[in-house]
C-alpha positions in Angstrom: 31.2 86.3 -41.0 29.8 87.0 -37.9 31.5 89.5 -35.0 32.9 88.2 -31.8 32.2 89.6 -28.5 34.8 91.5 -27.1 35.9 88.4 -24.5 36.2 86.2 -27.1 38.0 88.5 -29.1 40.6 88.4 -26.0 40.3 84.6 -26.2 41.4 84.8 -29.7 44.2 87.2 -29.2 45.6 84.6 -26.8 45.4 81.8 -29.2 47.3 83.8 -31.7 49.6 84.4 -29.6 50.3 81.5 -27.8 50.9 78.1 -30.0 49.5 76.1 -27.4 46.8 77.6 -24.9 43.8 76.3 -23.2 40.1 77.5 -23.5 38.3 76.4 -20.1 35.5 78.5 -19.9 32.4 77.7 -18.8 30.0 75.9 -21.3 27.4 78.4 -23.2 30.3 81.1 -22.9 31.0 80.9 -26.6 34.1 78.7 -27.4 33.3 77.5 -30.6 33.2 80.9 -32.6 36.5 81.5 -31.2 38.2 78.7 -32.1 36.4 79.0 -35.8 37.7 82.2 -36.5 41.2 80.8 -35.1 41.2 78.2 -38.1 40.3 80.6 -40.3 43.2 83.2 -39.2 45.6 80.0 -39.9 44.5 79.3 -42.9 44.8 83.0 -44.4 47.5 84.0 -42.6 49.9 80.8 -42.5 48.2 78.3 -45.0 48.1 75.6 -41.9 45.4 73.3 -41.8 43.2 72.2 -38.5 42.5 68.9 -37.1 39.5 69.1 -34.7 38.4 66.2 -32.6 35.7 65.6 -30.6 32.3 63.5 -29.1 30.8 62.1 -32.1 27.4 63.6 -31.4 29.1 66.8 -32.3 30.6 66.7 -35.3 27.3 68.0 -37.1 27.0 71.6 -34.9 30.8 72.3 -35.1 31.0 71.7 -39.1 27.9 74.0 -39.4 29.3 76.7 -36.7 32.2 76.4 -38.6 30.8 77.6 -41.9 28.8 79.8 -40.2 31.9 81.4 -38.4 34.8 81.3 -40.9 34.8 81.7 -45.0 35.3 78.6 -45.7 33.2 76.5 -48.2 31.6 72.9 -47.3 33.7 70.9 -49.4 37.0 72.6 -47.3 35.3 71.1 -44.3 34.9 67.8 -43.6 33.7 65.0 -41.3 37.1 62.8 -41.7 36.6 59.1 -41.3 39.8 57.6 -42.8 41.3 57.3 -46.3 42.2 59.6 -48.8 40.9 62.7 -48.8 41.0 66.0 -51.2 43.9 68.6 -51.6 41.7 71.5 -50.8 40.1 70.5 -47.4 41.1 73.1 -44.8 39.7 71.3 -41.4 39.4 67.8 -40.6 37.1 67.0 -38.2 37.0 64.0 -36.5 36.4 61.4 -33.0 38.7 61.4 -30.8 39.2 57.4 -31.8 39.5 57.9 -35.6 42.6 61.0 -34.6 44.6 58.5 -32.5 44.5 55.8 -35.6 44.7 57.7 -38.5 46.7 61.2 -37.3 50.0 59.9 -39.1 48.2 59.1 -42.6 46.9 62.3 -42.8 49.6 64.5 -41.9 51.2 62.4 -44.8 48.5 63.7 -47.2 48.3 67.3 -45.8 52.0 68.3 -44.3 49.9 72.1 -44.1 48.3 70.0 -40.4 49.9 72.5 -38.1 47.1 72.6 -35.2 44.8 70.2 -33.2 42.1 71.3 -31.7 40.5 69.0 -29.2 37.0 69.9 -28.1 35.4 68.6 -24.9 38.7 66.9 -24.2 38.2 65.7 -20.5 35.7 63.1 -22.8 38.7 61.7 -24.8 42.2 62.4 -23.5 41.8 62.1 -19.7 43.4 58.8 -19.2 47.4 58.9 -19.5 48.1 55.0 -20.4 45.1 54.9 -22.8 46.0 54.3 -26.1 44.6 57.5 -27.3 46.3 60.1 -24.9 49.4 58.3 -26.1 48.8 58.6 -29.5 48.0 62.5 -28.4 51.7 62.7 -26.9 53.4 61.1 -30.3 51.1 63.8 -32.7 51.8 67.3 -30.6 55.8 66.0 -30.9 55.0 66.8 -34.8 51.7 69.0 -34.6 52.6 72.9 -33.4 49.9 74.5 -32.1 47.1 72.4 -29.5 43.8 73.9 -28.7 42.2 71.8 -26.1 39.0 73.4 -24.9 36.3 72.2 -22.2 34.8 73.6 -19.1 35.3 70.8 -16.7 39.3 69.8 -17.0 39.0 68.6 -14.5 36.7 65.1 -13.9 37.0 63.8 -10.7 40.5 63.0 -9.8 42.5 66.0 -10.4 45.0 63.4 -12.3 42.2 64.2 -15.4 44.1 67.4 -16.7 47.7 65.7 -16.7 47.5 64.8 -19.9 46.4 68.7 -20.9 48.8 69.8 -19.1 52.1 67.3 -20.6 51.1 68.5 -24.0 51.5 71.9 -23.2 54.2 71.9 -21.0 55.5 68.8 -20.2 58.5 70.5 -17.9 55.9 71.0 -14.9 55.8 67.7 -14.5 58.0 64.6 -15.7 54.9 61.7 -15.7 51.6 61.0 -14.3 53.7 59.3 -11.3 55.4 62.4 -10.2 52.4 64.6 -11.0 50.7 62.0 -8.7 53.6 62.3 -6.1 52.8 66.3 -5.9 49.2 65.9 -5.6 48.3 62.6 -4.2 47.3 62.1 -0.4 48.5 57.9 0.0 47.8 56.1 3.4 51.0 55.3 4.5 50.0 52.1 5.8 47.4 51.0 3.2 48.7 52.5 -0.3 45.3 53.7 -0.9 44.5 57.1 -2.0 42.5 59.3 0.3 42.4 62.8 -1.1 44.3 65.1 -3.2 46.3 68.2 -2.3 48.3 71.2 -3.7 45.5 72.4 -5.7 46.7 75.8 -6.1 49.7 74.9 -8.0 47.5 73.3 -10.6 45.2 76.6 -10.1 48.5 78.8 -10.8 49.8 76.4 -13.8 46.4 76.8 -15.5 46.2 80.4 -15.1 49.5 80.7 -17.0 47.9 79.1 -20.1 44.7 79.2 -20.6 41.4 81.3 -20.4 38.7 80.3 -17.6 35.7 82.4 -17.9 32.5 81.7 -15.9 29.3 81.9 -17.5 28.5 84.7 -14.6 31.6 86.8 -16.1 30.4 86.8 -19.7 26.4 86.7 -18.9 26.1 88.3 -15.2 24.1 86.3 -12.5 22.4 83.4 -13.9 22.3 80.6 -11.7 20.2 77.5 -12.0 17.9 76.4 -9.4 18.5 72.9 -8.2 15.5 71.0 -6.2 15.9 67.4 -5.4 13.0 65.4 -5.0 12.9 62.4 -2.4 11.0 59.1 -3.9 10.2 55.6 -2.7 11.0 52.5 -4.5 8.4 49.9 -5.6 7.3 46.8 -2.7 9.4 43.7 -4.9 12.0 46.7 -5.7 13.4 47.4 -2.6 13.2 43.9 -1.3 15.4 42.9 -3.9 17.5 46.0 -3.8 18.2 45.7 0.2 20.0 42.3 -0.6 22.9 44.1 -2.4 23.5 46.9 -0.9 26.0 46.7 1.6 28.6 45.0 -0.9 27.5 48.4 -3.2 27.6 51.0 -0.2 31.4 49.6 0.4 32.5 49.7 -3.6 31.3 53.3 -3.4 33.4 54.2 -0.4 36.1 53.0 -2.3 35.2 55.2 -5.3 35.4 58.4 -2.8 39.4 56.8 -1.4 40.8 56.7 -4.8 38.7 56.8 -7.5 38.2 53.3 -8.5 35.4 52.3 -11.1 32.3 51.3 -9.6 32.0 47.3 -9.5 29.1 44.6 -9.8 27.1 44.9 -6.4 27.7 48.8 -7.3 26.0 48.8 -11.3 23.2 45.5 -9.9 22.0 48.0 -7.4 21.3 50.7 -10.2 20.0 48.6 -12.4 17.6 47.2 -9.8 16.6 51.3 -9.2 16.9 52.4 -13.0 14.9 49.5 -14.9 13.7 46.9 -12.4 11.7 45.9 -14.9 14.3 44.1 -16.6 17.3 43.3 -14.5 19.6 40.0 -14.5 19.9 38.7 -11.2 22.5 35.6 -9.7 20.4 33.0 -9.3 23.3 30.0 -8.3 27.3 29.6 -9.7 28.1 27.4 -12.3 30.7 24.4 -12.3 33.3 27.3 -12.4 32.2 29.2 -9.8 30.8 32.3 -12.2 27.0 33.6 -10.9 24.1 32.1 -13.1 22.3 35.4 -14.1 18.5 35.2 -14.9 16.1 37.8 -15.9 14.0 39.7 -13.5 10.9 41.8 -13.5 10.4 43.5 -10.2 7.3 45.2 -11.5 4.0 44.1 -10.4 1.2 44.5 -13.2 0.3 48.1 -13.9 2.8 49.3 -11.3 5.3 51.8 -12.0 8.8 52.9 -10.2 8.7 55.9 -8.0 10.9 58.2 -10.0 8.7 57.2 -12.8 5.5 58.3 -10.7 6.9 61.9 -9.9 8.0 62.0 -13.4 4.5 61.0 -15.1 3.3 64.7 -12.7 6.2 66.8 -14.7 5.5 65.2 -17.8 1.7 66.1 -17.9 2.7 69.6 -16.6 4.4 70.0 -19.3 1.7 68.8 -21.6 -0.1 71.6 -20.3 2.0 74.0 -20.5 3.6 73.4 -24.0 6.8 74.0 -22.8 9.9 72.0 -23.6 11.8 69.2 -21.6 15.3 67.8 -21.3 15.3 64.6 -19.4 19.0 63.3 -18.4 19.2 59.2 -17.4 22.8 57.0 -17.3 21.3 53.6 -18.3 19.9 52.9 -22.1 17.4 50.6 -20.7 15.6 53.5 -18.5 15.9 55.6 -21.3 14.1 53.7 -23.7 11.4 53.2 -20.9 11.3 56.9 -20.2 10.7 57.4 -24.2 7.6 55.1 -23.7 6.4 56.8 -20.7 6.7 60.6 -22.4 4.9 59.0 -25.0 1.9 57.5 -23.3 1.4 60.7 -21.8 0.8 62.0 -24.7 4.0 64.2 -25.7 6.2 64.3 -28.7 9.7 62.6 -27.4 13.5 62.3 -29.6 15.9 60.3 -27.8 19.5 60.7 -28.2 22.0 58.4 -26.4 24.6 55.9 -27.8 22.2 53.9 -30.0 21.6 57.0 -32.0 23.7 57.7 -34.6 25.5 60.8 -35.4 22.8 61.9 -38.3 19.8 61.1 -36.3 21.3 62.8 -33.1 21.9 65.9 -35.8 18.0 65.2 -36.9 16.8 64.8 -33.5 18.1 68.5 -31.9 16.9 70.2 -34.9 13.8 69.1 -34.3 13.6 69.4 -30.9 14.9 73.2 -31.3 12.5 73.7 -34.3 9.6 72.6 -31.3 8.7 69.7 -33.2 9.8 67.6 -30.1 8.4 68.7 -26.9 10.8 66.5 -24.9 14.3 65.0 -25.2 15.2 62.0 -23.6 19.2 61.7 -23.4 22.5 60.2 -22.2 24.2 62.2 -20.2 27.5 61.6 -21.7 26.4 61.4 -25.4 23.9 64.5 -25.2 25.6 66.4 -22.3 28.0 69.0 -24.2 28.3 71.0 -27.3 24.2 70.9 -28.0 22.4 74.0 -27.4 18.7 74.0 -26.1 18.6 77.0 -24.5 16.0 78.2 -27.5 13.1 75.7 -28.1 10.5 76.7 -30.6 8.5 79.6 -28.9 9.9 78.9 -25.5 13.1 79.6 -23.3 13.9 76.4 -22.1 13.3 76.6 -18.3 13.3 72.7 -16.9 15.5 69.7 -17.0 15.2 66.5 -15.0 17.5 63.8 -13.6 16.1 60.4 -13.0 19.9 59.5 -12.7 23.3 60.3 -12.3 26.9 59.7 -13.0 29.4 59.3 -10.2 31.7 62.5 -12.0 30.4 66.4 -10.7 31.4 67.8 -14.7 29.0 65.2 -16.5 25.8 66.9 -14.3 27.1 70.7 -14.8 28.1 69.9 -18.6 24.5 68.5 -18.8 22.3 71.3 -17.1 24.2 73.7 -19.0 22.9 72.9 -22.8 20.1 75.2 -21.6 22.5 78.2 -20.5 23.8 79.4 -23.6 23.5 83.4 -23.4 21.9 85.7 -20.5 18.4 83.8 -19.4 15.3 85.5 -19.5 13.9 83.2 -17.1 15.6 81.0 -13.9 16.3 77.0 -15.2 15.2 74.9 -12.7 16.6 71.7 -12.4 14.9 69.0 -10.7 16.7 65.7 -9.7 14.9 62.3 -8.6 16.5 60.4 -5.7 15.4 56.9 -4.3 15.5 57.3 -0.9 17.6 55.3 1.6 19.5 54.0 -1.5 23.5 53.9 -2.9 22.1 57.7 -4.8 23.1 59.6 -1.2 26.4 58.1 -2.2 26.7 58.4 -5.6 25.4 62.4 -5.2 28.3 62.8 -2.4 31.6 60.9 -4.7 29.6 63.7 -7.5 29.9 66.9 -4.1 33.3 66.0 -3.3 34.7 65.9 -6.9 33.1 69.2 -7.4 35.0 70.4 -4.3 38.3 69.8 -5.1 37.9 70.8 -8.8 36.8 74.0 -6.9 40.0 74.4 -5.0 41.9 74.2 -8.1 39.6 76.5 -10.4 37.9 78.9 -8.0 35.2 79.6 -11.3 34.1 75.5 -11.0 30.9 75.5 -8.9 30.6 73.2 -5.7 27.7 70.9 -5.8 25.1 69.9 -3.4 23.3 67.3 -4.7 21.0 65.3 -2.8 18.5 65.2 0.4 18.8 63.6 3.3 17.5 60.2 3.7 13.9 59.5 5.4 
């Protein structure tokens, strides 16, 4: 096995020492080995079994970090999918959808399941009334130990870590409504919710029971550089895109009040940014009053979007240079035409987003970390934790690029930081594209703001500044 560093050795003496305890530290600080040596320890020293859940896309790494950090054998290690499964497996891993339907039929068929450990779990138990947090409540009421580990607890709305919080102690607060009655700020008048408040109490709770190392604390000084870069949209583009705006501007205020999802004029403006190429547009209402959608280009013949323009100048840099790329977009549609465009230029591009499944996602990062890929095109919230490109080939990997982003501060951070795994030799620069005079000012400030009061709560969460003004 290999030798943990003396800071995850700390982590670990917390975990054995603590049935339930948090690891929040920063992504690329080393969680994983941690946690894989914890299993083992249970295993040897109690005969308990582990249940690990997780994103999908990495179930692949953490089976072979697990081997590589514990002695167990393949066959005790296992991607669980339902059904019956051998005697002799020692961890189950699994999605966070398979746990919350199947957790009961297999602690029948291992009682030894004493632990779960949740990675990346602001991605699958964030919600309180889902059906899945709730099946998380009924488990830990039978399940001992409960590792949940991330570096972004909190997502947003500070409500995020409740459920992290319940399972561990559920006598700091009696439901989501009174945690929500501590830490809510609620126009009297209105109902609405305007802002959060008692952030250090959260800060204090956290620090009671869990670790929260920054990536500066393990690695020193190593921060990325962010550059935003200012675009036009196309003639047809922003004709087209002006007509829906104000109905998006005003669902994106209400995003910032309370959280809300984004709605219609909201996701038809970013379509019309992303992929104008092929958007659905009302056209009329039917008998019922619904909106007749019809298929758009808003393309003219050889012309391309502006993001796509600056990106077509970093592409061919990077043809040049031979260095790798990590390209982040939200919407499948862009991604697949960002694919093409790497392509035409003349580069070797993997693409990794929910259309990929979990053995070609596995196929696609070893490539691209072989340097048999020089650029990865990916979903931010399929390819935005547990991968590690840090090490491409030959080369450090020293660029990422945005073409667009989520509303949530922790999806960007969790992104950019595949590529800070250890101590850089070299600065990451991290380049975002932003249309101007567009709902992006908007969707960069919800993203500032939630990084802000994260920030309040855990002083080691980094407040963004995303964005430029408006020409």
């Amino acid at each position: 096995m290999k030798a943990l560093r003396p800071d995850q050795i700390e982590d670990l003496a917390n975990l054995m020492t603590h049935d339930r305890w948090a690891l929040l530290n920063d992504p690329g600080t080393g969680k994983t080995p941690t946690v894989c040596v914890y299993m083992q320890w249970l295993w040897s020293e109690f005969g308990e079994k582990t249940i690990w859940v997780m994103p999908k896309s990495l179930i692949g790494k953490n089976r072979q970090e697990l081997l590589e950090w514990s002695e167990f054998s393949p066959d005790e290690v296992i991607h669980y999918e339902g059904g019956k499964t051998p005697s002799n497996v020692k961890v189950f891993l699994m999605t966070f959808t398979r746990f919350g339907a199947s957790w009961r039929d297999l602690l029948k068929q291992h009682p030894e399941i004493n632990t779960l450990v949740a990675d990346e779990i602001h991605l699958g138990f964030k919600g309180d009334s889902s059906n899945r947090t709730q099946e998380l409540y009924k488990a830990m009421k039978r399940i001992k130990r409960f590792v949940p580990m991330t570096g972004t607890l909190i997502a947003g709305r500070l409500s995020t870590c409740y459920p992290t919080i319940h399972v561990i102690e559920p006598r700091y607060y009696t439901s989501l409504s009174n945690f929500n009655q501590i830490h809510q700020v609620v126009n009297p008048f209105s109902g609405r919710v305007e802002g959060w408040q008692n952030h250090e109490r959260l800060n204090i709770i956290l620090n009671e029971h869990s670790s929260r190392r920054t990536f500066t604390s393990v690695f020193g000084v190593n921060e990325p550089v962010i550059q935003t870069e200012l675009v036009p949209m196309a003639e047809l583009q922003r004709e087209t895109y002006d007509k829906f705006e104000k109905d998006a501007c005003l669902e994106l205020e209400q995003i910032i009040l309370d959280g809300s999802l984004p709605g219609v004029a909201t996701i038809r403006c970013r379509q019309i940014m992303q992929h104008p190429e092929c958007v659905k547009l009302p056209v009329g209402t039917d008998e019922m009053g619904k909106p007749i959608l019809q298929p758009f280009n808003l393309l003219s013949k050889h012309e391309i979007t502006g993001k796509d323009d600056r990106l077509i100048i970093h592409l061919v840099d990077h043809l040049n240079s031979g260095k790798p790329l990590v390209i982040f977009s939200v919407f499948q549609r862009e991604q697949e035409r960002l694919v093409e465009l790497a392509c035409k230029v003349g580069l070797r591009v993997g693409l990794i987003n929910g259309n990929v499944v979990g053995t070609k996602r596995t196929a696609m990062d070893e490539a691209f970390r072989a340097g048999n890929l020089d650029v990865l095109v990916c979903s931010p919230t399929t390819a935005g934790v547990g991968f590690n490109w840090q090490d491409i080939g030959q080369h450090e990997l020293d660029h990422m690029i945005f073409v667009s982003v989520d509303y949530t501060d922790d999806r960007f951070t969790q992104a950019y930081k595949r590529a800070i795994r250890r101590k850089r030799l070299s600065a990451l620069r991290v380049t975002v594209l932003e249309y101007e005079n567009s709902v992006d000012q908007r969707i960069f400030q919800i993203a500032n703001d939630y990084s802000r009061h994260a920030k309040l709560v855990d002083p080691t969460r980094e407040a963004l500044d995303l964005g430029v003004k408006s020409v």
